[in-house]
N, C-alpha and C positions, 0 to 999 in steps of 0.2 A: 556767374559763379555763386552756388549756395554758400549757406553763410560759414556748413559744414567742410565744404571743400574748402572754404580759406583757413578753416581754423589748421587743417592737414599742412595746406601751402605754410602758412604760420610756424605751426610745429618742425617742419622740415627745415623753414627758416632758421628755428633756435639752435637744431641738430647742427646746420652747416653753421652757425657762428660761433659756437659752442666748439666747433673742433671735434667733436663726437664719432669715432669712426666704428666698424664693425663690431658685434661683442662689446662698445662702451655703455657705460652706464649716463640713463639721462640726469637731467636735474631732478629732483627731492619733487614730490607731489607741491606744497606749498610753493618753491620756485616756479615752475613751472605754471601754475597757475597764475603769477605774480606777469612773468616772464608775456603769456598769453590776454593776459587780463580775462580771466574766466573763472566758474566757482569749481571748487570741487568735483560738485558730481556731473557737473559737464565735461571735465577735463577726464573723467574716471570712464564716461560715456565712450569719448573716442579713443581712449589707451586701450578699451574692450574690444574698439572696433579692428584696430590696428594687430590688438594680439591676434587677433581671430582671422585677419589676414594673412598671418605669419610675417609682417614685418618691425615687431615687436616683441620683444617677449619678458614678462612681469614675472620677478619669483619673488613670493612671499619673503618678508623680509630681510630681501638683497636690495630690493629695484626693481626698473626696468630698465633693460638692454635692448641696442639695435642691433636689428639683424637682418637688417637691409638699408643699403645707402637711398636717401626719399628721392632721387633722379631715378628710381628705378619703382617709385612707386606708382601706382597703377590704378587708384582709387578713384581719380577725378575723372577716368575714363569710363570705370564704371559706374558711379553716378552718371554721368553722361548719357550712358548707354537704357539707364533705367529712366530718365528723364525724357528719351526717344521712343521708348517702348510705351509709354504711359499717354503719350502724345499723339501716337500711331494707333495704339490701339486703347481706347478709355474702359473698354470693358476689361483690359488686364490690374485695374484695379480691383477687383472684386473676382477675381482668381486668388489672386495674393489673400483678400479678407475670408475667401472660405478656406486656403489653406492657413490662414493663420486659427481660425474657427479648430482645423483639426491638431496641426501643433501647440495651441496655446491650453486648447479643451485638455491635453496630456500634461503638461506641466504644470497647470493647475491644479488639477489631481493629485499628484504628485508630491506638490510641494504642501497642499492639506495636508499630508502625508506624514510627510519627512522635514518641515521647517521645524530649523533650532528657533528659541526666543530671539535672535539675537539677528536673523535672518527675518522673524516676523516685524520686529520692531522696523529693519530698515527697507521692507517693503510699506508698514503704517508709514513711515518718514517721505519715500516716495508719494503714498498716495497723500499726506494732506501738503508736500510741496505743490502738488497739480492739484488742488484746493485754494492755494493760496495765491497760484498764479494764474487762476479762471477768474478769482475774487477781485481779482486789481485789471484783470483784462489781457493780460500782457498771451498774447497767441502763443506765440511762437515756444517762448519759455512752459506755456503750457502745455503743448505739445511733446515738447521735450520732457517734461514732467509724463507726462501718459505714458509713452513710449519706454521707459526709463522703470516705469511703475510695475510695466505689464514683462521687461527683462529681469526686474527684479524676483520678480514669481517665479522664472525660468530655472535663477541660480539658486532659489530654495529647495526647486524639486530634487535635487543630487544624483541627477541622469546627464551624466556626462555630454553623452548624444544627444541631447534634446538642448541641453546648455549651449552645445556648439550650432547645433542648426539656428540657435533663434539671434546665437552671434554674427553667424552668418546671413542672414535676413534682416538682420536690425535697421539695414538703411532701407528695407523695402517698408517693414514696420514703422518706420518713423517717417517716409515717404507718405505714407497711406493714410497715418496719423494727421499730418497737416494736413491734408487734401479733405477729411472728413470733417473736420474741425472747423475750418474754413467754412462749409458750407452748411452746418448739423448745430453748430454754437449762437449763432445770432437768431436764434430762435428758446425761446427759454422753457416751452414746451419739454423739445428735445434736449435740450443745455441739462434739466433736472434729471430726464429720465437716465441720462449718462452717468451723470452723479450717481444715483442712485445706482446703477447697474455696478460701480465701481466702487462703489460701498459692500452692496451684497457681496460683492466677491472677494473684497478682504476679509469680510465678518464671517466667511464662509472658512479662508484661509485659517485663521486665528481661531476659529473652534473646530478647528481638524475637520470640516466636511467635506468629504473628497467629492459626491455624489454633488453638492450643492456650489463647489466654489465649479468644475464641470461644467455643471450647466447654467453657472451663473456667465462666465466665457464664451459657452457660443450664443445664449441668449441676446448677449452684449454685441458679440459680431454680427450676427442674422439682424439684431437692429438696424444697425448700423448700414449693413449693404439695403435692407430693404428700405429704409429713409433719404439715402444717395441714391439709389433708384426714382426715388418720386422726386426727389429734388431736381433731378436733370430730367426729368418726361415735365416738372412744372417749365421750367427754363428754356427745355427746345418747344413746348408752347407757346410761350411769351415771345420769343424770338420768330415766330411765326406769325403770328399775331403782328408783330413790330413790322416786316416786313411785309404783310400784307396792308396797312397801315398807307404805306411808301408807294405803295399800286398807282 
């Protein structure tokens, strides 16, 4: 079980002990955090996920309300199902990264655009938390930090449709994230060039370049697939190699 999926199992657990039935309202962001042991914008992470599943639903300040009992949630199945698909077939990683290349290339635009200050600030906030969390090591957290950074760009663009598709994607996008991360970070070569690529793209955000944060995006993804490309042609070498070894 990801670490994702217990937080859900978790959550479900507060709902059912909570007494929380349909149409209830959950506990206050700070409780529930308390409740989960998690930070804010982790807990904000999976309340997006869940609204976007339709078993949630957040209204500006009321709450959030359930609107599905979690025995009928459905999510661990689909992670499951993405964790089989990835498994099955390794080149459906790099499907997902050239479609994220075309949907993320549009919301970046976009949100050069149409970001309020107040939307650019907590995209800056995003990127230097996955700054802060490559600088001490911690993967995972930075990961989550990436992934986190790159939906925050999506909620500035103010395209409804393009908000929801990448809400909808976000576990594929945070899927892809670790997987890249994993294998692109312990090399510092790469580790800067990422940096940097995720530098341009705020600096491009925050002085309205639509043309520049664009192609700062898929510069960033086409990286990206073509250095997990050599990375797995260096490793089915070595693995060949090893094995021939064994002869």
């Amino acid at each position: 079980m990801t670490k994702k999926t217990s937080l859900i199992s978790a959550l479900g657990e507060v709902i059912k002990d909570q007494g929380i039935e349909i149409g209830g309202r959950l506990p206050a962001e700070r409780k529930l955090c308390e409740m989960l042991s998690i930070s804010r914008t982790r807990l904000r992470e999976l309340l997006k996920q869940l609204t976007a599943q339709g078993l949630i639903d957040t209204k500006i300040g009321s709450g959030t309300f359930l609107r599905q009992d979690p025995k009928m949630w459905k999510i661990d199945n689909h992670l499951n199902q993405i964790g089989r698909l990835l498994s099955q077939d390794p080149d459906y990683r790099f499907d997902v990264q050239e479609a994220r290349a075309v949907l993320e290339g549009g919301t970046a635009w976009y949100a050069a655009l149409r970001a309020t200050d107040e939307e650019k600030a907590m995209i800056r906030a995003a990127y230097e938390q996955l700054q802060h969390y490559q600088q001490v090591g911690d993967l995972d957290r930075a990961a989550d930090a990436d992934a986190n950074f790159h939906l925050a760009i999506a909620e500035a663009s103010h395209n409804v449709v393009l908000i929801q598709l990448m809400r909808n994607v976000f576990e594929l996008l945070h899927h892809n994230v670790v997987l890249a991360r994993h294998k692109m970070y312990t090399d510092t070569v790469m580790a800067n060039q990422l940096n940097q690529q995720h530098t341009e793209l705020l600096s491009a955000i925050e002085q309205k370049d639509a043309h520049g944060a664009l192609n700062s995006v898929q510069q960033h993804i086409h990286y990206v697939i073509d250095q997990v490309k050599q990375i797995d042609e260096a490793e089915a070498r070595q693995e060949r190699k090893n094995r021939l070894k064994k002869l």
